[in-house]
Residue frames relative to the residue before (quaternion, step in Angstrom):
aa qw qx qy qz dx dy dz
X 1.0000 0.0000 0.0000 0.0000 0.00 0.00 0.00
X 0.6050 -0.5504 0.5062 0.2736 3.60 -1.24 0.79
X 0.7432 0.4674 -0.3748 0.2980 3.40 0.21 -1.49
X 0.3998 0.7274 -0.4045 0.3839 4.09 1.32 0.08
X 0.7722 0.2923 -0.1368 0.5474 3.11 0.67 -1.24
X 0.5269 0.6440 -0.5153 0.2052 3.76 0.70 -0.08
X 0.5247 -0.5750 0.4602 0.4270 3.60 -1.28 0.88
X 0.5495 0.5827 -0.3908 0.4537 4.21 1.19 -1.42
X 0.3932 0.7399 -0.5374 0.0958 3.95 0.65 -0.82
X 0.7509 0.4068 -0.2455 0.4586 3.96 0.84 -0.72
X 0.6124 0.4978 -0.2761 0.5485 3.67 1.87 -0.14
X 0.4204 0.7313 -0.3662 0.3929 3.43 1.34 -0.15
X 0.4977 0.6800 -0.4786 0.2466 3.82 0.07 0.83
X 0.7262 -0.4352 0.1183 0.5189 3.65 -0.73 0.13
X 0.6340 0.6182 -0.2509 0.3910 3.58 1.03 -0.16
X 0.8202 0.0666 -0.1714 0.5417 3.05 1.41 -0.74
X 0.5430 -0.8065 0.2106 -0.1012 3.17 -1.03 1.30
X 0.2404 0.9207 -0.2091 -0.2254 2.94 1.24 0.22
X 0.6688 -0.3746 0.2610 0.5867 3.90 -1.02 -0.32
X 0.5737 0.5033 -0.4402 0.4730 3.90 0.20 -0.66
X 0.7871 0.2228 -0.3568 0.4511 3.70 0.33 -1.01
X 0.5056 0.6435 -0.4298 0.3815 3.55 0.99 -0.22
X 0.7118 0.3690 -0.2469 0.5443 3.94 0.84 -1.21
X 0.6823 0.4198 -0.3937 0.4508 3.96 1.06 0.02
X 0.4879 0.5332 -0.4893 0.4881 3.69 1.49 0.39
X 0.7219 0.4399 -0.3736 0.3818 3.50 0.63 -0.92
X 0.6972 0.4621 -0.3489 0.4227 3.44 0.49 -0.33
X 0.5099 0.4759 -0.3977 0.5961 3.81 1.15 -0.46
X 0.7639 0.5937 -0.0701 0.2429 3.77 0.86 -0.10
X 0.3908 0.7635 0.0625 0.5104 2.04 2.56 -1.08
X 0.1005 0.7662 -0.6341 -0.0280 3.90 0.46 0.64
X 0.6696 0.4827 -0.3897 0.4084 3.79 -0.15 -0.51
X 0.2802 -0.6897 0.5258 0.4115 3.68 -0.14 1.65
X 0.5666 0.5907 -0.5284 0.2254 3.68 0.01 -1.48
X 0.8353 0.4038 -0.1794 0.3271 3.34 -0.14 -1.67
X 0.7151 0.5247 -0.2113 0.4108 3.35 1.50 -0.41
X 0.4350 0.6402 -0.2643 0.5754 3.34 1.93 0.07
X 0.7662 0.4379 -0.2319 0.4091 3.28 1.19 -1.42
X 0.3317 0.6926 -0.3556 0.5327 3.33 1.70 -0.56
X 0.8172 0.4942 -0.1623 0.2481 2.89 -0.34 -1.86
X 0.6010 0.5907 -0.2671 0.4675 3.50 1.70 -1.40
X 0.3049 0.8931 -0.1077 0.3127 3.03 1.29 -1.33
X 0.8476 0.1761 0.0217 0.5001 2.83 -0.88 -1.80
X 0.6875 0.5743 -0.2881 0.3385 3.63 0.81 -1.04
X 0.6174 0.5036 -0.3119 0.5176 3.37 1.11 -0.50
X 0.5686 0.7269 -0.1536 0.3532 3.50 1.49 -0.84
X 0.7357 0.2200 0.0079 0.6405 2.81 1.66 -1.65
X 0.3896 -0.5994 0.6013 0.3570 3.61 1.01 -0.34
X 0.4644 0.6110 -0.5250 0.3679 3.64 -0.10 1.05
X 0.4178 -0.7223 0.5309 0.1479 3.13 -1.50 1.08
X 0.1489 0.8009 -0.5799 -0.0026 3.87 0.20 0.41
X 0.3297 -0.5902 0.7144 -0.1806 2.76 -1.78 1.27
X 0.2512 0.8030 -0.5298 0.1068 3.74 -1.02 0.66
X 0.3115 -0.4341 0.7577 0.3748 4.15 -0.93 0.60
X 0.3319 -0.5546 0.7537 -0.1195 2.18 -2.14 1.98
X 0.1795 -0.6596 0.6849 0.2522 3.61 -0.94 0.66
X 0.5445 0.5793 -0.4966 0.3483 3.96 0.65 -0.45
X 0.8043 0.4368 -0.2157 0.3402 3.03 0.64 -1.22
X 0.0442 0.9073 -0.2858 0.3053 3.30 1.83 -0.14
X 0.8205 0.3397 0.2339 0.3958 1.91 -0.33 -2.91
X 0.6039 0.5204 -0.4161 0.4374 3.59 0.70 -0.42
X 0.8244 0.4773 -0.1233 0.2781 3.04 1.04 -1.36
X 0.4483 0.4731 -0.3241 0.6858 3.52 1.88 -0.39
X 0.3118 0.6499 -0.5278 0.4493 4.31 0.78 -0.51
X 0.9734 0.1527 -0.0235 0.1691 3.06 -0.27 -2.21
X 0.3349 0.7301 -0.3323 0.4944 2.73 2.13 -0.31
X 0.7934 0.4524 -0.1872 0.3615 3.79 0.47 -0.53
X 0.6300 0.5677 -0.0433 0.5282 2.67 1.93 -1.23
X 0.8025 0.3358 -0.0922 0.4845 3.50 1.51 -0.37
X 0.1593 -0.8646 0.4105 0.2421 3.52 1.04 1.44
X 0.4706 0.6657 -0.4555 0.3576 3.73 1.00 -0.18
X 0.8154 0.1143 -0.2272 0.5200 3.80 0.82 -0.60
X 0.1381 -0.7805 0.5887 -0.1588 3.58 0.78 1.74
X 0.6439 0.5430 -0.3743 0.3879 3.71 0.95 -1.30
X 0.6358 0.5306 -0.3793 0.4127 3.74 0.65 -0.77
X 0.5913 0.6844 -0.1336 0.4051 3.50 0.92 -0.24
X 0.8043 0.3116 -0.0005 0.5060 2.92 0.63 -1.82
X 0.7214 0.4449 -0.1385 0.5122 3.11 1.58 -0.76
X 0.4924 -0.7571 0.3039 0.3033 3.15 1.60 0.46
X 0.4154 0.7708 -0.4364 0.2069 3.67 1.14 -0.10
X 0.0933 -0.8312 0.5356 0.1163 3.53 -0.54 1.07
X 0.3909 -0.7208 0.5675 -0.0747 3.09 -1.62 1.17
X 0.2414 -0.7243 0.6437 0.0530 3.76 -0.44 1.57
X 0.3726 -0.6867 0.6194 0.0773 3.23 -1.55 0.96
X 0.0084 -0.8260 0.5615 -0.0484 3.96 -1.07 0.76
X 0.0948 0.7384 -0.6592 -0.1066 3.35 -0.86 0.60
X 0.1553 -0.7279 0.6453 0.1721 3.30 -0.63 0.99
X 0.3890 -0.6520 0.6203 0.1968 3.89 -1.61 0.77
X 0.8717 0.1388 -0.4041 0.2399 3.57 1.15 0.41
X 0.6489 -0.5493 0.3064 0.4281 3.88 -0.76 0.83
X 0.3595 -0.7398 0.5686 -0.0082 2.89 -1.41 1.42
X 0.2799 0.7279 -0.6205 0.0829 4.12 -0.81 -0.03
X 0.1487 -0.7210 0.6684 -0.1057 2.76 -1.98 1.36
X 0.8525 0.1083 -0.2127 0.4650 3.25 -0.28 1.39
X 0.5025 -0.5104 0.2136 0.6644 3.03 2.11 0.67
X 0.5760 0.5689 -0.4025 0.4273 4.06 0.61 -0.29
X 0.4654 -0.5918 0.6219 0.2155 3.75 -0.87 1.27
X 0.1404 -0.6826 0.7103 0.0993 3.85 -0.74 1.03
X 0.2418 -0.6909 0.6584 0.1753 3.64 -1.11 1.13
X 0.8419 -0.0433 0.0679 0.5337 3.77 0.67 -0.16
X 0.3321 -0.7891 0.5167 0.0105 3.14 -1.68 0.97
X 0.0591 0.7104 -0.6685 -0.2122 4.10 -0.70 -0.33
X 0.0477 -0.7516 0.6575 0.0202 3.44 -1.05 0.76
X 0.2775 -0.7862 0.4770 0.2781 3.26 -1.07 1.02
X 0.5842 -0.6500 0.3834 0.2988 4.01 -1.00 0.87
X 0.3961 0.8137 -0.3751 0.2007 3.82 0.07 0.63
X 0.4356 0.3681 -0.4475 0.6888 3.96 -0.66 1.15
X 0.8036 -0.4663 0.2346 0.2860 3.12 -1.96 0.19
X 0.3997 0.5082 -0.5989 0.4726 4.04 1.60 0.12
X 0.4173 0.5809 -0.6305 0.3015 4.10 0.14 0.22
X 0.6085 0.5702 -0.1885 0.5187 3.51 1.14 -1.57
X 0.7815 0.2991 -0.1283 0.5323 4.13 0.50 -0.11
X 0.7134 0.2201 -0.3409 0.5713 3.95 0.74 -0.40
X 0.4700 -0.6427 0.5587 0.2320 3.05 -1.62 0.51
X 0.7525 0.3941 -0.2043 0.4865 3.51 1.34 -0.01
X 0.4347 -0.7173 0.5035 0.2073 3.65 -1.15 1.01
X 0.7877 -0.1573 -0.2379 0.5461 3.48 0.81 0.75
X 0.2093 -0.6521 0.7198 0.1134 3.59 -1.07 0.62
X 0.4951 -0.5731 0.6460 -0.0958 2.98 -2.08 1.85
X 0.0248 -0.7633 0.6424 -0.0643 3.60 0.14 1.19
X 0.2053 -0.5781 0.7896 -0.0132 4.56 -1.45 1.30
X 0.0579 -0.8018 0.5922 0.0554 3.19 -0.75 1.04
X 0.2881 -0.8720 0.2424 0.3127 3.62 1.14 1.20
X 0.4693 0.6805 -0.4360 0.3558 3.52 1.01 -0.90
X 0.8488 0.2969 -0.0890 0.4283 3.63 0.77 -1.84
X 0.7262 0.3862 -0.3008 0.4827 3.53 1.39 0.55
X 0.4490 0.7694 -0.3808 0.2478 3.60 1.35 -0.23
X 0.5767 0.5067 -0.3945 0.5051 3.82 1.17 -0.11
X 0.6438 0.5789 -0.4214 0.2700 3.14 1.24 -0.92
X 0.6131 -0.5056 0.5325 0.2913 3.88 -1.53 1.15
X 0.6820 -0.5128 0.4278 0.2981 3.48 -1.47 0.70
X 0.5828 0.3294 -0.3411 0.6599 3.65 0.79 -1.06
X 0.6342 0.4553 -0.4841 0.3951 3.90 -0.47 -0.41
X 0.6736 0.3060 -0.3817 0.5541 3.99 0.44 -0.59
X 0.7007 0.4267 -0.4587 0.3413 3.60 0.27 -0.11
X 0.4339 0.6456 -0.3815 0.4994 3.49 1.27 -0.27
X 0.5413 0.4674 -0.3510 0.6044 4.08 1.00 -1.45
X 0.8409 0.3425 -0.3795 0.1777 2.86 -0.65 -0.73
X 0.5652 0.5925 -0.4219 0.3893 3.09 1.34 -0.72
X 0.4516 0.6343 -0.3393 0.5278 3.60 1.29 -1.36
X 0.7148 0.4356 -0.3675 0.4053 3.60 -0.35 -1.17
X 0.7690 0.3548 -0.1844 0.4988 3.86 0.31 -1.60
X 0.5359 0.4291 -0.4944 0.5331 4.21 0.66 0.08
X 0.5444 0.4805 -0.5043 0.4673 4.34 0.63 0.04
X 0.7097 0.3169 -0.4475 0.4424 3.88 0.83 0.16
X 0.2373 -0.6976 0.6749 -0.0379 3.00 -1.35 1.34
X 0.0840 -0.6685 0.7020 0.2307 3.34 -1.75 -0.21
X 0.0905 0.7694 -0.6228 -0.1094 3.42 -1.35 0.56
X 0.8899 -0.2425 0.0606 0.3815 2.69 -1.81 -0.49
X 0.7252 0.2936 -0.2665 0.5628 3.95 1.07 -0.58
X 0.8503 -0.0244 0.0985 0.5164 3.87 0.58 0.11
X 0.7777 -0.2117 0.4368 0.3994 3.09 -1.88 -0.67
X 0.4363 0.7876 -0.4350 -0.0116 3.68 -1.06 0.30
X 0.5481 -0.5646 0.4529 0.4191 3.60 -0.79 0.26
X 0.4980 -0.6381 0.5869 0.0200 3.01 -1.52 1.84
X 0.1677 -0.6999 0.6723 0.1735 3.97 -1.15 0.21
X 0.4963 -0.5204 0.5730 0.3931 3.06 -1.09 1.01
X 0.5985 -0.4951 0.6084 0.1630 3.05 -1.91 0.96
X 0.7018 -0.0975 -0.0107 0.7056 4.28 0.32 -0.05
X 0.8481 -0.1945 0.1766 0.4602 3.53 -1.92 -0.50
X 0.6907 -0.0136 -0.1572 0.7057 4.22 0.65 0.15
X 0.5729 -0.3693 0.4367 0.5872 3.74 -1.61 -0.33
X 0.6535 -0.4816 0.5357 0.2323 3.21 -2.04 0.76
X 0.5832 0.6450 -0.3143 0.3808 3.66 0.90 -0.75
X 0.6611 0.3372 -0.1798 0.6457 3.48 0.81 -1.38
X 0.8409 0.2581 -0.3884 0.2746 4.06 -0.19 -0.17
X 0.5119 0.4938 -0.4809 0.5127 3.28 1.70 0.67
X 0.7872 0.3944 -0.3373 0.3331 3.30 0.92 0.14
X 0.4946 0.6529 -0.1425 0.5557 3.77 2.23 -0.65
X 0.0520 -0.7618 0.5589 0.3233 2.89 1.11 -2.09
X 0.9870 -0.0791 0.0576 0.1278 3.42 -1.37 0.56
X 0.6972 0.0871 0.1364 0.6984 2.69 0.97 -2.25
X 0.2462 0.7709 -0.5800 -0.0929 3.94 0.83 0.08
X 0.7974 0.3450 -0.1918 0.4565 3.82 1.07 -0.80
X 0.1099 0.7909 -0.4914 0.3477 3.29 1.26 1.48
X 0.2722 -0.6733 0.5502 0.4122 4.07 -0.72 0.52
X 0.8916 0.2078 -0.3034 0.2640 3.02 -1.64 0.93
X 0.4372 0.7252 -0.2750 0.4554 3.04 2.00 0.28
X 0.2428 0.8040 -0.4676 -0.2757 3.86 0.73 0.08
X 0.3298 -0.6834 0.5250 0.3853 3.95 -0.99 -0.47
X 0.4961 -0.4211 0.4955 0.5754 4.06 -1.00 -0.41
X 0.7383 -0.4366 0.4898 0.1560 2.10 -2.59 1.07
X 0.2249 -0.8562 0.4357 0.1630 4.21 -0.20 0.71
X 0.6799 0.5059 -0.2708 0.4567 2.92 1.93 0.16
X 0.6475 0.5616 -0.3001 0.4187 3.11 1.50 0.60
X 0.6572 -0.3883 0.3577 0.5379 3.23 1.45 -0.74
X 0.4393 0.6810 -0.3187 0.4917 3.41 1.84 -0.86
X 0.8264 0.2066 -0.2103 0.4798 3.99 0.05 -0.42
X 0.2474 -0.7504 0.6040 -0.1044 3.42 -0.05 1.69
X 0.3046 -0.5373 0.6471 0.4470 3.23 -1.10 -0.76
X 0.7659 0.4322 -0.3492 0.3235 3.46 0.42 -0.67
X 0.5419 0.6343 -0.3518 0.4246 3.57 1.60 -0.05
X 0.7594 0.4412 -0.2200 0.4246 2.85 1.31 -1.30
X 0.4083 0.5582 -0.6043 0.3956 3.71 1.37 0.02
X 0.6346 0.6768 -0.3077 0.2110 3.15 0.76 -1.72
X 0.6131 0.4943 -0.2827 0.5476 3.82 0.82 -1.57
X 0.7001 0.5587 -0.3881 0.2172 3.83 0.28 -0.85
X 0.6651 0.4844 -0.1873 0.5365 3.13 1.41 -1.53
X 0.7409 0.2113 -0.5304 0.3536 3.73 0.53 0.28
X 0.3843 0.6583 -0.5607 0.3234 3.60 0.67 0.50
């Protein structure tokens, strides 16, 4: 927490107020996610802060597709639970902007999370992305849990993403301005998505 290092730290009482605790009321205040992200972007750049939070949107996206995708039935059946994150700041590995992560939960945070793997949106590197296009991540994100022979474990993508999603998305599905079908309607065949690939 800032308020440690503030110089006000001995004026700090119910009377006086400062701006830091003032810009962390408005956002605890903030119902509209949109406007409360932007806040949130905001302030962070303001204060030089890393913020992190459990999404209930994403949540919902993610139990969405989990149901919606008979391919990850195992997450389900196998009871495997799954923490949600949106982090507000941009991530990259190997000089590439990651738009999203799945990490499996293991060592002694087993003993503190309720969940065996947590799904981390790193908004900076996905925020252009179209509504069907974040459902596509995510789907990417939740196909990195596997099970083998000694447990839970993170899956590798069969070539540069899983082969599944670019025979069916194609190529560029999480390109900006690129959108793809909706996979929770029927929109993301396989045989559409071959189709969308080959005219790109």
């Amino acid at each position: 927490m800032f308020c440690d290092r503030c110089v006000l730290e001995d004026r700090c009482d119910k009377v006086f107020i400062c701006n830091g605790l003032k810009a962390l009321q408005k956002v605890c205040a903030e119902q509209d996610t949109e406007e409360r992200r932007e806040l949130i972007r905001e302030y962070a750049r303001e204060l030089n802060i890393i913020n992190y939070e459990v999404s209930e949107e994403l949540r919902q996206l993610g139990e969405k597709v989990i149901a919606g995708m008979p391919e990850l039935y195992y997450i389900t059946e196998f009871e495997i639970k799954v923490g949600y994150v949106l982090s507000y700041e941009a991530k990259k590995k190997d000089g590439k902007s990651i738009a999203a992560d799945c990490r499996k939960v293991t060592g002694p945070y087993q003993a503190f999370l309720p969940f065996d793997f947590v799904v981390t949106f790193y908004e900076p590197s996905m925020s252009y992305m179209t509504e069907n296009q974040r459902k596509v991540l995510m789907l990417h994100e939740l196909k990195h849990i596997g099970i083998g022979e000694r447990g839970l474990r993170i899956e590798h993508h069969n070539i540069e993403d899983f082969e599944s999603i670019l025979s069916r998305y194609g190529l560029n599905w999480n390109a900006f301005n690129n959108d793809v079908p909706d996979i929770l309607v029927g929109g993301g065949s396989e045989e559409e998505g071959r189709n969308k690939g080959k005219k790109k």
